[in-house]
Wavefront OBJ file of the C-alpha trace (Angstrom):
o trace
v 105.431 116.677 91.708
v 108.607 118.282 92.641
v 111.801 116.602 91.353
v 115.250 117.706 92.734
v 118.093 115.277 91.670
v 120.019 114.187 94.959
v 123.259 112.146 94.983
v 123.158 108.512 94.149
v 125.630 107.310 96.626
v 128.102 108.361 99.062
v 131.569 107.088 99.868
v 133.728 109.809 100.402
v 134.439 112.139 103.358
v 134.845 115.508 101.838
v 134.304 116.889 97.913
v 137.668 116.655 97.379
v 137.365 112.954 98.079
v 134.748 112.791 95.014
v 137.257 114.749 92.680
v 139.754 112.439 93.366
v 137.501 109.475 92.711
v 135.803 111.040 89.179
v 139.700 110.858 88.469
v 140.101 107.689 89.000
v 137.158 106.935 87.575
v 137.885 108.572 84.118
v 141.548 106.883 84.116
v 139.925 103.832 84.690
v 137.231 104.780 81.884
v 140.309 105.340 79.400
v 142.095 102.209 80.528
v 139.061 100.074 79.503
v 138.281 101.501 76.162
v 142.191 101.486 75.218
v 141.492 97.862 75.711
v 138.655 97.435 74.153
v 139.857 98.987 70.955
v 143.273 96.875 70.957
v 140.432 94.112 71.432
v 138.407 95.463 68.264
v 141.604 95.996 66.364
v 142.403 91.865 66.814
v 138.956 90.944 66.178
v 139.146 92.844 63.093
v 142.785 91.109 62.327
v 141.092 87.464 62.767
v 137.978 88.299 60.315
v 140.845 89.223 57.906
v 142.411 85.980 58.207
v 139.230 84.089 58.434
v 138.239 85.830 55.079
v 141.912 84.831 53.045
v 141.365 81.383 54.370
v 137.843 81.360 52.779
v 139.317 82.476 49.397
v 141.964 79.464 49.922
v 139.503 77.252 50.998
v 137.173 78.083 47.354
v 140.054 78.043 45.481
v 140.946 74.522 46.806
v 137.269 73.412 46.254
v 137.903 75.269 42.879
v 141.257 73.453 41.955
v 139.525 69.566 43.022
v 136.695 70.026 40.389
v 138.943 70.952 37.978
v 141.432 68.128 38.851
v 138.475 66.158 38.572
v 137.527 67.213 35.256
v 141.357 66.832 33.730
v 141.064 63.111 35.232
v 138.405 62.140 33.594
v 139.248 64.035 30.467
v 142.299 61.861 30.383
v 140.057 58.797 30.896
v 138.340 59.707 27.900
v 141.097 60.655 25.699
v 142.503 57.202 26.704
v 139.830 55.193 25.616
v 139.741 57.256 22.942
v 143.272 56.122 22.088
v 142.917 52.389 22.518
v 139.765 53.104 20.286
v 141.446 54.343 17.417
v 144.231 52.170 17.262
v 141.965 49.177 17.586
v 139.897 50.582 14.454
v 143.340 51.181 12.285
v 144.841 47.795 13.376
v 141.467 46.068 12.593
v 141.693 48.204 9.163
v 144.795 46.886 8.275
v 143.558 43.577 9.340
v 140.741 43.723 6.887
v 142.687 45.228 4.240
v 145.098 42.548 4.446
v 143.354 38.644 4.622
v 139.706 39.797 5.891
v 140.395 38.763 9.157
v 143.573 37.574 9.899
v 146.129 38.050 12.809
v 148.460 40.572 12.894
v 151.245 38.064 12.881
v 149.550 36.696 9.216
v 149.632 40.313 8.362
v 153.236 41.024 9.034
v 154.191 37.424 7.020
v 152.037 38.182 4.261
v 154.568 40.391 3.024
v 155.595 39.781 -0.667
v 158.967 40.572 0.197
v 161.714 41.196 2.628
v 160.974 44.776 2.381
v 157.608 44.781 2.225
v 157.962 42.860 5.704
v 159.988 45.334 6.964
v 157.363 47.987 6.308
v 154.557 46.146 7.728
v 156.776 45.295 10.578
v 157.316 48.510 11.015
v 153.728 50.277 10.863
v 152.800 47.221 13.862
v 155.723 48.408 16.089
v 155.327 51.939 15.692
v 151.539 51.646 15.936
v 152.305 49.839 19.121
v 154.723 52.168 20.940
v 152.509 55.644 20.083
v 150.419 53.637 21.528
v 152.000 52.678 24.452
v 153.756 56.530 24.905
v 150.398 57.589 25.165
v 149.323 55.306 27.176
v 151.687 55.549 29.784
v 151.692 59.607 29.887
v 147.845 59.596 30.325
v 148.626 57.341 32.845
v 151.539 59.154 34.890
v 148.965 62.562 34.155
v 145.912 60.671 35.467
v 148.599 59.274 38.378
v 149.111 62.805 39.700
v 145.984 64.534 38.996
v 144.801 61.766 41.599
v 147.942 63.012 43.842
v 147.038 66.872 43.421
v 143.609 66.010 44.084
v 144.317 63.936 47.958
v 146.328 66.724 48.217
v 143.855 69.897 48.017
v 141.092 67.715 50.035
v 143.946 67.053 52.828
v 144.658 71.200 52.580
v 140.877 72.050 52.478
v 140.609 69.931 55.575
v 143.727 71.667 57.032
v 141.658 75.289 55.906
v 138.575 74.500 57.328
v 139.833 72.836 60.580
v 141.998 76.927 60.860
v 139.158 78.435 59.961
v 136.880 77.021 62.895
v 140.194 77.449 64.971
v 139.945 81.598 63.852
v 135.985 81.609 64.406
v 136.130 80.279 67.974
v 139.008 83.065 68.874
v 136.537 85.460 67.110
v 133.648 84.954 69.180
v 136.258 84.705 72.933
v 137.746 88.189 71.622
v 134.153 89.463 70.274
v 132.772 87.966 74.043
v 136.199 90.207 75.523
v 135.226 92.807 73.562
v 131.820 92.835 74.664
v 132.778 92.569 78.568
v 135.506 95.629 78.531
v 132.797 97.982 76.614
v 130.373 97.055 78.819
v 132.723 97.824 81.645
v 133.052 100.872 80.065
v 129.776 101.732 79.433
v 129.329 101.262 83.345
v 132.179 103.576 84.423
v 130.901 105.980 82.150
v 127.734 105.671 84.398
v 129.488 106.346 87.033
v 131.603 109.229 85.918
v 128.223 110.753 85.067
v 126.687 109.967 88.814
v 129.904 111.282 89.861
v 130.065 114.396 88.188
v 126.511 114.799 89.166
v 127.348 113.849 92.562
v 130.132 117.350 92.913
v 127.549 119.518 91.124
v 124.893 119.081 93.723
v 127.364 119.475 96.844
v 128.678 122.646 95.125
v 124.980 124.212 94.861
v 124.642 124.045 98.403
v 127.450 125.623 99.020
v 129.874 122.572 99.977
v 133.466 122.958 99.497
v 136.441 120.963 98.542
v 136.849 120.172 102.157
v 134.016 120.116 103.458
v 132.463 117.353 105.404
v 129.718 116.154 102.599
v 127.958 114.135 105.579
v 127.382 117.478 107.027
v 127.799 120.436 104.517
v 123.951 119.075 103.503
v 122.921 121.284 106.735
v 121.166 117.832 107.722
v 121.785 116.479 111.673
v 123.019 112.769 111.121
v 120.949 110.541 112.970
v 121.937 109.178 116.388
v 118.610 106.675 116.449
v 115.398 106.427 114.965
v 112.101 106.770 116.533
v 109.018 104.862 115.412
v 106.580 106.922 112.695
v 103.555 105.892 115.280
v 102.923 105.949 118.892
v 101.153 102.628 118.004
v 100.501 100.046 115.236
v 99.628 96.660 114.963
v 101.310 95.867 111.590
v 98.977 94.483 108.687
v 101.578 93.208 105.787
v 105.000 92.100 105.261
v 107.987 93.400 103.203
v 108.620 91.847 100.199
v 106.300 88.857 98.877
v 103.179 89.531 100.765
v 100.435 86.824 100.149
v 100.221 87.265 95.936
v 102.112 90.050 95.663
v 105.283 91.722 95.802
v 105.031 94.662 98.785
v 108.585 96.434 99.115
v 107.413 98.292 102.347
v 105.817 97.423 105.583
v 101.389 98.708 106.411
v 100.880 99.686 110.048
v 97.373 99.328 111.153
v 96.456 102.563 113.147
v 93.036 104.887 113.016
v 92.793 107.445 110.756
v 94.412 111.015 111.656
v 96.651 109.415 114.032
v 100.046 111.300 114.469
v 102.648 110.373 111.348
v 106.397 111.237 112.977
v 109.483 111.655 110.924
v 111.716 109.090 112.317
v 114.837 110.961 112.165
v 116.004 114.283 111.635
v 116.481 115.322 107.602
v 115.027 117.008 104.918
v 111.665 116.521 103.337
v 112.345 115.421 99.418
v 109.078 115.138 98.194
v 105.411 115.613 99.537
v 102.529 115.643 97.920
v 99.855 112.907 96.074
v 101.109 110.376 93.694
v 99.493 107.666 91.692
v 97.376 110.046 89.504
v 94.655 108.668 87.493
v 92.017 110.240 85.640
v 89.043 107.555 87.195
v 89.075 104.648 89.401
v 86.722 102.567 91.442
v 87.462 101.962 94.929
v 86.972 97.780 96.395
v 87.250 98.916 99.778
v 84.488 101.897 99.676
v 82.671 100.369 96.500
v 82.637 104.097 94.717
v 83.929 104.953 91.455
v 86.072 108.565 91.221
v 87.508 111.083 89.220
v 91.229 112.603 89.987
v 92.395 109.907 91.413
v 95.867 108.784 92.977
v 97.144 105.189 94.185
v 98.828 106.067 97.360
v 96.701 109.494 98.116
v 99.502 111.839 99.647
v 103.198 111.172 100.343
v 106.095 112.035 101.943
v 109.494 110.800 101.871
v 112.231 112.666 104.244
v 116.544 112.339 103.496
v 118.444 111.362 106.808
v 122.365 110.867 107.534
v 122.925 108.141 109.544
v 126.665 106.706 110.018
v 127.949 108.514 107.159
v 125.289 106.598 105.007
v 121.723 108.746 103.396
v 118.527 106.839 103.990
v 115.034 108.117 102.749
v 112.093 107.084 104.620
v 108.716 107.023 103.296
v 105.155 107.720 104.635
v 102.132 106.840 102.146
v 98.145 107.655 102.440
v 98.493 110.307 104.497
v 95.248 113.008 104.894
v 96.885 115.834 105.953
v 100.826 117.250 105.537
v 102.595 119.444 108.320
v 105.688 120.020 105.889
v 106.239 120.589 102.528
v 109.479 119.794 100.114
v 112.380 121.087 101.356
v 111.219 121.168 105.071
v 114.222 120.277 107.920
v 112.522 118.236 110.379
v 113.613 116.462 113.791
v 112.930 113.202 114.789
v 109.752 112.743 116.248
v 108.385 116.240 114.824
v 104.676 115.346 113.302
v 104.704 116.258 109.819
v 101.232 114.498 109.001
v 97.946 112.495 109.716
v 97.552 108.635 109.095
v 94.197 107.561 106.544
v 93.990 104.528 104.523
v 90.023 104.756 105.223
v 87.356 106.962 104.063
v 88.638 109.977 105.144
v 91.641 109.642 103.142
v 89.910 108.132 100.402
v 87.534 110.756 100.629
v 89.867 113.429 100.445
v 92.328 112.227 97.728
v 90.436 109.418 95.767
v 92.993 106.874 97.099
v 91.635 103.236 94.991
v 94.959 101.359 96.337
v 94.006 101.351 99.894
v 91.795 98.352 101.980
v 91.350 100.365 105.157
v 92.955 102.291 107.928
v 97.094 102.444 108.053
v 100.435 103.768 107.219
v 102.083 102.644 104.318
v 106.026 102.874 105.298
v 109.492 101.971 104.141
v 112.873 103.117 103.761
v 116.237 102.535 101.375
v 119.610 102.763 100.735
v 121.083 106.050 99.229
v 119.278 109.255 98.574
v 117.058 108.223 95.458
v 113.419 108.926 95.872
v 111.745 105.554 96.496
v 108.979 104.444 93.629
v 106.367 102.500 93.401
v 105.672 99.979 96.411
v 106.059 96.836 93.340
v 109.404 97.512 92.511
v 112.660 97.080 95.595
v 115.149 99.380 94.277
v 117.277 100.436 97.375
v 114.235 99.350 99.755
v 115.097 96.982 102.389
v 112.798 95.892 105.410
v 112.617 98.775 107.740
v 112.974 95.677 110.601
v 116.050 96.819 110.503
v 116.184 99.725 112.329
v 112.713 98.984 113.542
v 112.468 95.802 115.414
v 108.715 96.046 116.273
v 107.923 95.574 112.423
v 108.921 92.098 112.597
v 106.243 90.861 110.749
v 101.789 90.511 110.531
v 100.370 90.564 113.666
v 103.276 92.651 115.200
v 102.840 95.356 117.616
v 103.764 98.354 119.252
l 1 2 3 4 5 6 7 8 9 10 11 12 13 14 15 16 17 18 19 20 21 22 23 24 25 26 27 28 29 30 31 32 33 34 35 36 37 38 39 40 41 42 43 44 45 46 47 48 49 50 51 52 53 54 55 56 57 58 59 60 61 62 63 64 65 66 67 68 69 70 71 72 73 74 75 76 77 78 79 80 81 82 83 84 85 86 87 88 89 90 91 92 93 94 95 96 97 98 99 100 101 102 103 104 105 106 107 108 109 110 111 112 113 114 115 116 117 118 119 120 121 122 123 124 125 126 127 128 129 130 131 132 133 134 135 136 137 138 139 140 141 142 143 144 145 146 147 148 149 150 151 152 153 154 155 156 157 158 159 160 161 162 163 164 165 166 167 168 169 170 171 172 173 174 175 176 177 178 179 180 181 182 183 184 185 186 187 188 189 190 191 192 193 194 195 196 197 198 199 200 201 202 203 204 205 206 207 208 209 210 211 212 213 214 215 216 217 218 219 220 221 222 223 224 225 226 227 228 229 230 231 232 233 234 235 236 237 238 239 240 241 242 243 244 245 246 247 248 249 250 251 252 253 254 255 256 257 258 259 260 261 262 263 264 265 266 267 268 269 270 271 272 273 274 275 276 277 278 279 280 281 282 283 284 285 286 287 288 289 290 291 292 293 294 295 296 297 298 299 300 301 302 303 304 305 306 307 308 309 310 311 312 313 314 315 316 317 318 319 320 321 322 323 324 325 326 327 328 329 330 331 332 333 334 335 336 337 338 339 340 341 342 343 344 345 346 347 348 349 350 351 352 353 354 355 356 357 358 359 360 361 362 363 364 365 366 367 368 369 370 371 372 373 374 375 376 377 378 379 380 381 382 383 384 385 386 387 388 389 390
């Protein structure tokens, strides 16, 4: 197989016109990865801010356990309190009568100053008491206060951080959406630049005509590839498969016309397999090739390129890089034994011409997959479906 790489599209009017859009192509390239970068450079500012507020938010979680643990700490050091001053009243208690009240305790007293003293250990016993009391209280009073307040911050923390996350992933979806933009003008920059180096091989210049400069006659209207078909499958979803091209019943060896005037692309057999079997003649084969031989031909037409292609062909009048007319012969129809015969041809069910045609200058691939195809109706309006004729 002969591969030549041909332009993917064409828009402009001369190469000049193609510099001029590579340039704006490559400004436009720039323009959309500056972007993207400033894009990056915020996502990467959010993740910072997501991460400090993680540390806050730990800390916080950090700080209410430990609040937690003072509280009940205090708790314990208050029971602990009442405990032991219970145990040294009830001592003195004992020590005193065996049992009796601390008002019998303080009038026991042998004398005025003995009553003072034992009025005296009571009250103090009973303030320290109290003091402590109330300052494990106040401390146990706003431990509970610190506490509502890191769970009403945490809940402030997390409620920012979902805030941050959800402008993470809209910037990271932005990001995404200018570097793929990028990525696809950096596709095109590359078809562009590909576009210029082909037009300058042939000898085009920066104001030349790059409709014409190809040395190919644009196309003023088609003619049919037969004298006569009666057509045998549709474009497109054909019955349980998909069929991008149209099959024109005709005998074998009948005349195969280019239908415009261009430049043969490709010719010769496709489909190669080492061994096949054959439904239609019931033979198995070696060397063999789905679509025997082929030929697909470049034409101008209204400033636009167009291939056309012409599959399970026995013989070839042309050969790649052939100029043809429209109408010249450049091959024989087969499709049936003869062309089986000759080439091994398993994806063939009898006698016709396997055609199509697409968009741009692309050689057209297998018949399963559209690409640029489109139903040659349109500039055909015989091949308007089975049963159609000409």
């Amino acid at each position: 197989m002969i591969m030549m790489f041909i332009p993917l599209s064409v828009r402009a009017t001369t190469l000049q016109d193609l510099y001029d859009e590579l340039s704006n192509l490559e400004s436009s390239y720039n323009a959309a990865k500056n972007k993207a970068n400033m894009t990056q450079a915020e996502i990467n500012k959010v993740r910072a801010s997501i991460t400090t507020i993680e540390n806050e938010i730990t800390q916080a979680q950090n700080d209410i356990v430990q609040a937690e643990k003072d509280i009940k700490k205090s708790e314990e050091e208050i029971a602990k309190r009442k405990d032991e001053t219970n145990q040294m009243l009830k001592y003195l208690q004992i020590a005193n009568s065996k049992g009796s009240s601390m008002i019998e305790y303080i009038f026991d007293a042998e004398d005025y100053t003995d009553l003072i003293y034992r009025y005296s250990v009571v009250t103090q016993l009973s303030e320290a008491n109290k003091k402590l009391m109330d300052e494990l209280t106040v401390l146990i009073s706003e431990l509970e206060t610190k506490k509502a307040n890191l769970k009403t911050k945490q809940i402030e923390l997390s409620n920012k951080k979902k805030e941050l996350q959800n402008k993470s992933t809209l910037l990271q979806l932005q990001y995404q959406k200018e570097n793929d933009s990028g990525l696809n003008i950096a596709e095109q920059i590359a078809a562009k630049k590909k576009n210029i180096k082909y037009y300058e091989s042939i000898g085009c210049k920066r104001s030349s005509d790059i409709t014409t400069c190809n040395g190919i006659p644009a196309v003023t209207g088609w003619t049919y590839p037969l004298a006569s078909f009666r057509q045998s499958s549709n474009y497109g979803w054909d019955e349980n498969r998909y069929h991008y091209a149209v099959d024109l019943g005709t005998p074998e060896g009948s005349t195969v016309r280019a239908v415009g005037p261009g430049k043969v692309i490709f010719a010769g057999s496709v489909g190669y397999k080492s061994s096949c079997y054959s439904s239609y003649t019931g033979q198995y084969y070696s060397d063999c090739h789905c679509g025997g031989y082929v030929i697909q031909i470049l034409h101008t037409y209204n400033g636009q390129e167009y291939v056309s292609l012409y599959m399970h062909l026995i013989n070839s009048y042309v050969g790649y890089g052939t100029r043809v007319s429209g109408g010249q012969a450049i091959g024989t129809s087969g499709g049936g034994t003869q062309e089986i015969s000759k080439w091994h041809d398993h994806c063939t069910a009898g006698a016709h011409l396997h055609f199509t045609m697409s968009k741009g200058p692309n050689l057209i691939g297998s018949s399963g997959v559209k690409g640029n195809t489109f139903d040659p109706v349109r500039f055909f309006p015989a091949m308007r479906g089975i049963g159609s004729t000409l």
